[in-house]
C-alpha positions in Angstrom: 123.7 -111.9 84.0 125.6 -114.9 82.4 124.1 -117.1 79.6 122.1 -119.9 81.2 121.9 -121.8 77.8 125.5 -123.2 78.7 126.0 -125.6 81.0 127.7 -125.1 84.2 131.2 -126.7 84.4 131.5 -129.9 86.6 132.9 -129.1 89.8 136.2 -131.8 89.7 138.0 -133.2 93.3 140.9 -131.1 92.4 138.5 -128.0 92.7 137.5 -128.8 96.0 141.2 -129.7 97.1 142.1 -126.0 95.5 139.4 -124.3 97.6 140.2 -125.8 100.5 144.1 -125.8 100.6 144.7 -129.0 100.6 146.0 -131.9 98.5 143.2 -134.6 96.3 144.4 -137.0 98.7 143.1 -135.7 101.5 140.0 -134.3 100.0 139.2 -138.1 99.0 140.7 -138.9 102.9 137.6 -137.1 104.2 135.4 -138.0 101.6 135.8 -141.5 102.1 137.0 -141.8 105.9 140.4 -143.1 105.0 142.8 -145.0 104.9 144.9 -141.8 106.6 143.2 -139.6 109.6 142.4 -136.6 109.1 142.2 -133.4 111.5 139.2 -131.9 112.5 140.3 -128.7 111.1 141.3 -130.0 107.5 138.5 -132.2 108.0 135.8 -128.5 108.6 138.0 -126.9 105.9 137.3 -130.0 103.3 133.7 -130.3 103.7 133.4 -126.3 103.8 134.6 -126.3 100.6 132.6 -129.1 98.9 129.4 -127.4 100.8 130.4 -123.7 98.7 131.4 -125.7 95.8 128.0 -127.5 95.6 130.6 -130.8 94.8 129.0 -133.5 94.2 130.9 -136.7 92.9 130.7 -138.2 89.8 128.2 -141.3 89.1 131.4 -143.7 88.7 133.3 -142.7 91.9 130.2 -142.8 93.8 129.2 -146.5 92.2 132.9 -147.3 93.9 132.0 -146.4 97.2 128.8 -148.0 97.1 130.1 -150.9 95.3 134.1 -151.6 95.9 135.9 -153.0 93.3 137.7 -155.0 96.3 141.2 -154.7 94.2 144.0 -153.2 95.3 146.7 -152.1 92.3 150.9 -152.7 93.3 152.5 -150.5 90.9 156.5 -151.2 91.4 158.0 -148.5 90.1 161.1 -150.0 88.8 164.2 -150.1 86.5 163.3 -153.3 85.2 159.7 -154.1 87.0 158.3 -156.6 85.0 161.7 -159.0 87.1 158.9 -158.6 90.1 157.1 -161.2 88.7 160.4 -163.6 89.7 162.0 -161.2 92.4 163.4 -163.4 95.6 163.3 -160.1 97.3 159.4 -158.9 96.3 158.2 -162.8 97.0 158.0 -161.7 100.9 156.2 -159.0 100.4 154.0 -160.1 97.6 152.6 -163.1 99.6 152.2 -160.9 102.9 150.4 -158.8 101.6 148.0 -160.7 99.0 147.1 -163.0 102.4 146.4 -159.9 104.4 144.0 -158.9 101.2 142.3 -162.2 101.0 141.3 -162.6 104.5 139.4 -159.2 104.3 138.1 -160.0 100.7 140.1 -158.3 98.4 142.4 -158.7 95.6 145.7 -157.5 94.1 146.4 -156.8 90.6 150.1 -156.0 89.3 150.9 -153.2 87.7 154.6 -152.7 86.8 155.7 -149.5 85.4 159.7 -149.0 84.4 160.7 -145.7 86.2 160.6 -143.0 83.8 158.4 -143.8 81.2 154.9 -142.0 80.9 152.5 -142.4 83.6 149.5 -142.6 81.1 148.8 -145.8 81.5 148.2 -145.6 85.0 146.2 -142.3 84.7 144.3 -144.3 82.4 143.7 -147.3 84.4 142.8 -145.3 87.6 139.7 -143.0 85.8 138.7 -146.8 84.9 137.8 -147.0 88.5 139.2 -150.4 88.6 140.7 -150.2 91.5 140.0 -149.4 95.8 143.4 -148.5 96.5 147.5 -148.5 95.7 150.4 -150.1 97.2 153.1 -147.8 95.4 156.7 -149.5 95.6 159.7 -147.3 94.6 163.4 -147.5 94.9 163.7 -144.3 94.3 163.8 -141.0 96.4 161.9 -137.9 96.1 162.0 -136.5 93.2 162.6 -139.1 90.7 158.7 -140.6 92.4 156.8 -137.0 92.4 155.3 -137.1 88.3 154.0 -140.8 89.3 152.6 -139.2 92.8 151.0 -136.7 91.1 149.1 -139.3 88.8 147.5 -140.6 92.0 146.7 -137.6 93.9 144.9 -136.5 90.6 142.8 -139.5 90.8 142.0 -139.3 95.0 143.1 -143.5 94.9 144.0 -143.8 98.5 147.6 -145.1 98.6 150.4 -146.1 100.5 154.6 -146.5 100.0 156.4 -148.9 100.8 160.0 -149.6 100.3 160.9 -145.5 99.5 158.8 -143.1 101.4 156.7 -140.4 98.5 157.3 -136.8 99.2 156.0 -135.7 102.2 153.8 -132.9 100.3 151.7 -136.1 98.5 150.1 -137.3 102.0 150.5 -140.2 101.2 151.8 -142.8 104.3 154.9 -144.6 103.8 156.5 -147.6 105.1 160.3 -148.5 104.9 163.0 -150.3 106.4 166.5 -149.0 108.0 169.6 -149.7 105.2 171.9 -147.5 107.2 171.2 -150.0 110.4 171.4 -152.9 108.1 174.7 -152.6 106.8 176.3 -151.4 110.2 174.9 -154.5 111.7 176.5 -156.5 108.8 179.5 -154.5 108.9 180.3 -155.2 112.9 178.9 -158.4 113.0 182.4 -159.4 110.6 184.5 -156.9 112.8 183.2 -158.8 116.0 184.6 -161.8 114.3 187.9 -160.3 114.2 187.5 -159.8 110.1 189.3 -157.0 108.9 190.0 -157.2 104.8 185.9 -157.0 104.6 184.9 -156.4 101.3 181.6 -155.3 99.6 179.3 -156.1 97.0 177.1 -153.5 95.8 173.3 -153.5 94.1 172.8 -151.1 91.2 173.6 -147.7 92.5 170.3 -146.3 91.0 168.7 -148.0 93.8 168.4 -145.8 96.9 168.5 -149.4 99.0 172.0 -149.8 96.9 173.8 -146.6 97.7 172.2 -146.6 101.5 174.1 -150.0 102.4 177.4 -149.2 100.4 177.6 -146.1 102.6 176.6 -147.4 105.7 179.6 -150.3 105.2 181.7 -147.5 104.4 181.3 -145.3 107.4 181.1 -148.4 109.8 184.4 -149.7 108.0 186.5 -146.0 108.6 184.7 -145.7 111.7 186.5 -148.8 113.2 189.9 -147.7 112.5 190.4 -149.9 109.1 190.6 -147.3 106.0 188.2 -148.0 102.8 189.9 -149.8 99.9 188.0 -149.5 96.8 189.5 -152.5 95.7 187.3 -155.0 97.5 183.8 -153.0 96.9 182.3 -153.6 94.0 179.1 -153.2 92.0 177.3 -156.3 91.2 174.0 -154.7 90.3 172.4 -157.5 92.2 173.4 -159.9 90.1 174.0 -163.5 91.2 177.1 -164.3 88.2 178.3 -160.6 88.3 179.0 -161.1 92.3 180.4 -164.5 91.6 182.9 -162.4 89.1 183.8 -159.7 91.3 184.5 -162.0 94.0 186.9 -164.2 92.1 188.6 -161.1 91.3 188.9 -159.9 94.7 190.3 -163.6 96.2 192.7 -162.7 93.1 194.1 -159.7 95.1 197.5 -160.1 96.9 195.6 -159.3 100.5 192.3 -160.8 99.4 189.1 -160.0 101.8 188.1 -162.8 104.4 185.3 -161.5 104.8 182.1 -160.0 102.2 178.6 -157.9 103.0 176.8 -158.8 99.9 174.0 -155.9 99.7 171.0 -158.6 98.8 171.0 -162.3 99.6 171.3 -163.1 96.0 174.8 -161.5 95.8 175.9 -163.6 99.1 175.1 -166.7 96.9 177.2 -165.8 94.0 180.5 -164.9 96.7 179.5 -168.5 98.1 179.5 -170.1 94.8 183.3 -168.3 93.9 183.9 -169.7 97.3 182.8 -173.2 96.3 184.9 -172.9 92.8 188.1 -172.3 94.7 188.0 -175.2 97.5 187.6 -172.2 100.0 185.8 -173.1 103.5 183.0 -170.9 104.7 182.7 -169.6 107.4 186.9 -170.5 108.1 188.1 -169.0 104.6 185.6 -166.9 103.6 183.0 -165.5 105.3 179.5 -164.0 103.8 177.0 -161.8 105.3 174.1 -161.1 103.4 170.9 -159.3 102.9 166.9 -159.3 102.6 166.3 -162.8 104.7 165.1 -164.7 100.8 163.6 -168.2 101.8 166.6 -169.8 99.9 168.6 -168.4 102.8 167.7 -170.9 105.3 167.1 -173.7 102.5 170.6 -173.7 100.9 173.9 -174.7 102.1 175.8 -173.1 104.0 172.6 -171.3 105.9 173.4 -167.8 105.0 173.9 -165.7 107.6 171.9 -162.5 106.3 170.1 -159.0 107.4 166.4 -159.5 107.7 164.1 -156.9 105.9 161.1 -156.7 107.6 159.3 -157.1 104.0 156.2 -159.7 105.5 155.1 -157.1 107.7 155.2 -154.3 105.3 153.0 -156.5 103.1 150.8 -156.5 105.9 150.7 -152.8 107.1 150.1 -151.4 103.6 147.1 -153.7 103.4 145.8 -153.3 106.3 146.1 -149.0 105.7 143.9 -149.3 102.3 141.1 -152.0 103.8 141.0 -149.4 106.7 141.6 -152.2 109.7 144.3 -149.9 110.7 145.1 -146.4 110.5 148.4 -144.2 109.8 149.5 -141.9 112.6 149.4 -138.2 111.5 152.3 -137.6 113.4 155.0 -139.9 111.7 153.5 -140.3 108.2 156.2 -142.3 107.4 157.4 -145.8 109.7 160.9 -147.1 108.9 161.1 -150.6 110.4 163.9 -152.2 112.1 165.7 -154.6 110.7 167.6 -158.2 112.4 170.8 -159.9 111.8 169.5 -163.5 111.5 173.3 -165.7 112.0 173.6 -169.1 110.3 176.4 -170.5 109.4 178.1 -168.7 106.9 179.6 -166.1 109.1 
């Protein structure tokens, strides 16, 4: 007979989860009735195990589901995140989804986290209980996101991707966009033109985003006929004065481009600025394609002709996943959306 003077150990989420063969995620899924659908079967499985278990939550997380905190946490999960604050590119997504939020009654609270450094201070802020859900945004792939993932499974915070899908093993639904469409459709678009010295400005190659478009212009380029010339592609690291510099040194070139994919919009402003310094004419000297669809696109001049990311209704589907006024199909845990080639006038 064991010693009844000691106390019995708390049964935990991750005890259940264990029991049950399943991940904290979807033990919290069934617990709380979203934001992801769950089977019948995992759904018998889950509550099995929290019936042999005896589980019964702890005072705080059931003071959450009685009483939301109505905040939802955005933890970018960047090289340099705290530059979200002043992002061109997050701004779309920010104010998408901080409306969709607001008009259901809840709030978002940042949370940037450079990629690599210790996840403590997130394990630390979700046992505070501070929060109803996460919008996790990497620009990363699988593995570099699983210690992060892993924080949040822990915890059972309902959460969703966006930008770079999670592993698949997480749960966890994910929303992205197509690069490898995006930089084919910028690619042809200057080959329809009859452009064919087109050169390429690269993001930082750490990005997933970065290398997905470099590619993509690479095989579209080969693909055509023209071989790749590493002379006109160059890393910018999506900097708006490091594009201008490459792209005076590529005009230097004894066959200069005619023609530039800038990987992000801000790039295409720093080839239209060298542009601009040399007298050149865009679209007849120079043309520029760029990327994302910023609002400065269609406010400066020339009107940059760009590749839209579909980044307002990400902002929308992820919050609209973690208030639970829509749910995530089972059967294609993660959507890529398409993406447009919005022309202006600068190509």
């Amino acid at each position: 007979m064991g010693d009844r003077s000691k106390p019995n150990k708390r049964v935990t989420l991750q005890d259940v989860a264990q029991r049950a063969g399943v991940s904290t995620a979807a033990v919290s899924y069934v617990i709380n009735g979203g934001p992801r659908p769950t089977s019948p079967e995992l759904r018998a499985r889950v509550l099995s195990a929290i019936a042999e278990l005896d589980y019964h939550p702890n005072s705080a997380a059931r003071g959450l589901r009685g009483r939301r905190t109505n905040t939802i946490a955005f933890v970018t999960y960047d090289f340099l995140p705290n530059e979200s604050f002043s992002s061109h590119y997050l701004g779309r997504m920010l104010t998408a989804l901080t409306r969709e939020l607001q008009q259901h009654g809840n709030y978002l609270l940042m949370f940037p986290l450079a990629t690599g450094d210790d996840p403590t201070p997130l394990r630390k802020m979700l046992k505070s209980e501070r929060v109803d859900g996460i919008v996790a945004r990497f620009v990363q792939d699988p593995p570099h996101t699983d210690a992060l993932l892993e924080v949040v499974q822990e915890s059972g915070t309902p959460c969703v991707c966006v930008e770079r899908p999670g592993d698949a093993r997480f749960g966890f639904p994910g929303i992205t966009y197509d690069d490898d469409e995006g930089g084919a459709l910028a690619t042809n678009h200057l080959l329809g033109l009859g452009h064919r010295r087109i050169a390429h400005l690269a993001g930082d190659m750490r990005y997933a985003t970065a290398r997905r478009r470099m590619s993509s212009y690479q095989r579209t380029i080969v693909a055509s006929g023209i071989p790749f010339d590493a002379d006109i592609s160059a890393v910018a690291n999506w900097d708006i004065r490091q594009a201008r510099g490459e792209t005076h040194r590529m005009l230097s070139l004894p066959d200069p481009p005619t023609a530039i994919f800038a990987a992000s919009d801000d790039m295409a402003f720093g080839a239209l600025h060298a542009a601009h310094d040399r007298g050149l004419r865009v679209p007849e000297d120079l043309a520029v394609v760029g990327f994302d669809d910023i609002p400065l696109a269609h406010q400066l001049t020339p009107l940059l002709t760009t590749i839209r990311a579909p980044l307002d209704e990400m902002g929308v589907r992820a919050a609209r996943l973690l208030t639970g006024h829509t749910k995530a199909d089972p059967e294609a845990l993660v959507e890529t959306r398409p993406v447009q080639l919005i022309r202006r006038d600068s190509a």
